[in-house]
C-alpha positions as CSV (number, residue, x, y, z in Angstrom):
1,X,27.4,-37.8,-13.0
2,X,25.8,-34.8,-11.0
3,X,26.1,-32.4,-12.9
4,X,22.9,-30.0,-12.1
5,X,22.0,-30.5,-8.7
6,X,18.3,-28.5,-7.3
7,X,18.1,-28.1,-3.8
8,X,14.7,-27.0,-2.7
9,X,14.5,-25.0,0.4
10,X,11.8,-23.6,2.7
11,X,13.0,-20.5,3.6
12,X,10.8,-21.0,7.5
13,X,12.9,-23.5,8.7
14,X,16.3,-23.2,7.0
15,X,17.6,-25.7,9.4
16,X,15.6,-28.2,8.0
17,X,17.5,-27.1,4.7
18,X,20.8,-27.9,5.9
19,X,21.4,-31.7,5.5
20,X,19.7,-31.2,2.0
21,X,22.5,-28.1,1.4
22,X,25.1,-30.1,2.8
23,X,24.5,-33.3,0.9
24,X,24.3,-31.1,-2.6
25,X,27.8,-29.2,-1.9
26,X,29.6,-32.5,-1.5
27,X,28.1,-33.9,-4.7
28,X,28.8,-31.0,-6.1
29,X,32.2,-31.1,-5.4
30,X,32.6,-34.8,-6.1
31,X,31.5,-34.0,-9.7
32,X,32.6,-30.7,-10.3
33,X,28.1,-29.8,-10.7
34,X,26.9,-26.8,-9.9
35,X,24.2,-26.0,-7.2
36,X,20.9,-24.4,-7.9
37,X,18.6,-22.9,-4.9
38,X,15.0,-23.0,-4.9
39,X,12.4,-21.3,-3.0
40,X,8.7,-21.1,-3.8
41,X,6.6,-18.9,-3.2
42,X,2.5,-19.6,-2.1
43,X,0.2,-17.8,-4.5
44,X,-1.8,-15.1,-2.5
45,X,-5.4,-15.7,-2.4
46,X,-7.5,-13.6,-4.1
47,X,-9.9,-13.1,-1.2
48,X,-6.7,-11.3,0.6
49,X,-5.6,-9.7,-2.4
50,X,-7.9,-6.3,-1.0
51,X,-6.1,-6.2,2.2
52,X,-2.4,-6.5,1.5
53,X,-0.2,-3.7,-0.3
54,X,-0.3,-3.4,-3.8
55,X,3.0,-5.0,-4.3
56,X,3.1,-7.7,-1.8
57,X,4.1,-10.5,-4.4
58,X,7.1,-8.3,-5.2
59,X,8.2,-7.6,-1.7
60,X,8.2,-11.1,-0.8
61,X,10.3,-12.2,-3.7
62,X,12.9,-9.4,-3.0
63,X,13.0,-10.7,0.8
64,X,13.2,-14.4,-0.5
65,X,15.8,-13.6,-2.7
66,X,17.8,-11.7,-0.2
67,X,17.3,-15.0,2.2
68,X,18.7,-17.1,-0.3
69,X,21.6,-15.4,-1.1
70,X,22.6,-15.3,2.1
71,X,22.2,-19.7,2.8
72,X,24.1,-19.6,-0.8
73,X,27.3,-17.7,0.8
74,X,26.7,-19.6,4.1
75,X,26.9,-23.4,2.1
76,X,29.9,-23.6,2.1
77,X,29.6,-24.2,-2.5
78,X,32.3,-22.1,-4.8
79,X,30.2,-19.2,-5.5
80,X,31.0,-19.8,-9.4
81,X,29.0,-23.4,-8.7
82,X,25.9,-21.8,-6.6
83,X,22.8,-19.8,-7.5
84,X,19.5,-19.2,-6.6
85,X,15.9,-18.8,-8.4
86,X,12.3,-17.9,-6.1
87,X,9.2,-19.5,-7.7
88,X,5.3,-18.8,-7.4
89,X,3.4,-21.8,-7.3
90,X,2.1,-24.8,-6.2
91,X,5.4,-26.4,-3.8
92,X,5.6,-29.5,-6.1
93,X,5.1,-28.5,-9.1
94,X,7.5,-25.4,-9.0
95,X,10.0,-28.0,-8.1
96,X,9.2,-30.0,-10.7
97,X,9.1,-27.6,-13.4
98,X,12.5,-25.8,-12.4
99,X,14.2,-29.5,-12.4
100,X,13.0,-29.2,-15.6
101,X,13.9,-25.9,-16.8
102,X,17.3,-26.4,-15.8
103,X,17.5,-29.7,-17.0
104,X,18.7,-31.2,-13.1
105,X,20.2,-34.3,-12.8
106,X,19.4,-34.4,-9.1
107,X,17.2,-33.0,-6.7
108,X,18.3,-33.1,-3.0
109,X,15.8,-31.9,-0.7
110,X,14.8,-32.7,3.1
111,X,11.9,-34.1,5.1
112,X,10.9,-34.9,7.9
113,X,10.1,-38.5,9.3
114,X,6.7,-39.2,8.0
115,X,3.8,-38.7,10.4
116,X,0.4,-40.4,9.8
117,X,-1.2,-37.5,8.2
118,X,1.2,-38.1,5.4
119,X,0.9,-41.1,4.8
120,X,-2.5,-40.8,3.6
121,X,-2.5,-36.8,2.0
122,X,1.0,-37.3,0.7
123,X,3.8,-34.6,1.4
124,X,6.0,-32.4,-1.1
125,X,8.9,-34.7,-1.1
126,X,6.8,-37.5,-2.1
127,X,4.9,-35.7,-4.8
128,X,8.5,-34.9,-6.3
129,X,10.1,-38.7,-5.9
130,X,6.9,-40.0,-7.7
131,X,6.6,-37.6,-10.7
132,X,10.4,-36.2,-11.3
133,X,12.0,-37.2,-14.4
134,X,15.3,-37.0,-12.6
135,X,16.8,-38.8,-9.6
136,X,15.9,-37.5,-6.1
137,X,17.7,-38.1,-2.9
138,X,15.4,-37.3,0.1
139,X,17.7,-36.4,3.1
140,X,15.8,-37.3,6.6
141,X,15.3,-34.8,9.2
């Protein structure tokens, strides 16, 4: 049933990742699916573009990359089953557009309880359960 699973993950608090990892390896073993890990990367502003090395957008993809390897070994999936991909972009809409690319059947990703402030501004989980053309399973923090 699950047979492309996307697990978004914010590479600041990989803790908060973990249910969301977690959750994805067992449906991925339940279904023989494979496991695709996503990180994405803020654009740099172009008003900090003068004070920041020449290949900054390069250096952080190499480090994010290198960070996601690393939760890939750590989860636990069949390396065969696992891989990773760093975006640029908007949070939501890289997410959305990778589901997409990859042609997901599921995107697991974690939140945290809602606070006020997101009930009225929205978050990044809720952007993606609104507009994904896929099923989502938000895993509480």
């Amino acid at each position: 049933m699950f047979k492309s699973i996307l697990v978004p993950i914010d590479l600041a608090d990989t803790d908060l990742a973990k249910p969301a990892i977690a959750t994805a390896a067992t449906l991925s073993q339940t279904w023989s699916g494979n496991v695709r890990l996503l990180n994405v990367l803020p654009m740099t502003p172009v008003m900090l573009a003068e004070y920041v090395p020449a290949d900054f957008d390069e250096q952080q993809r190499q480090t994010s990359e290198e960070a996601l390897a690393i939760v890939a070994r750590e989860s636990g999936i069949e390396p065969s089953r696992i891989s990773s991909v760093v975006r640029q972009g908007g949070i939501y809409h890289e997410i959305l557009e990778e589901a997409a690319h990859m042609k997901a059947d599921l995107i697991v990703m974690t939140s945290h309880r809602p606070a006020m402030r997101t009930y009225f501004l929205g978050s990044n989980a809720g952007h993606v359960v609104r507009y994904a053309k896929c099923s989502v399973l938000v895993v509480r923090h």
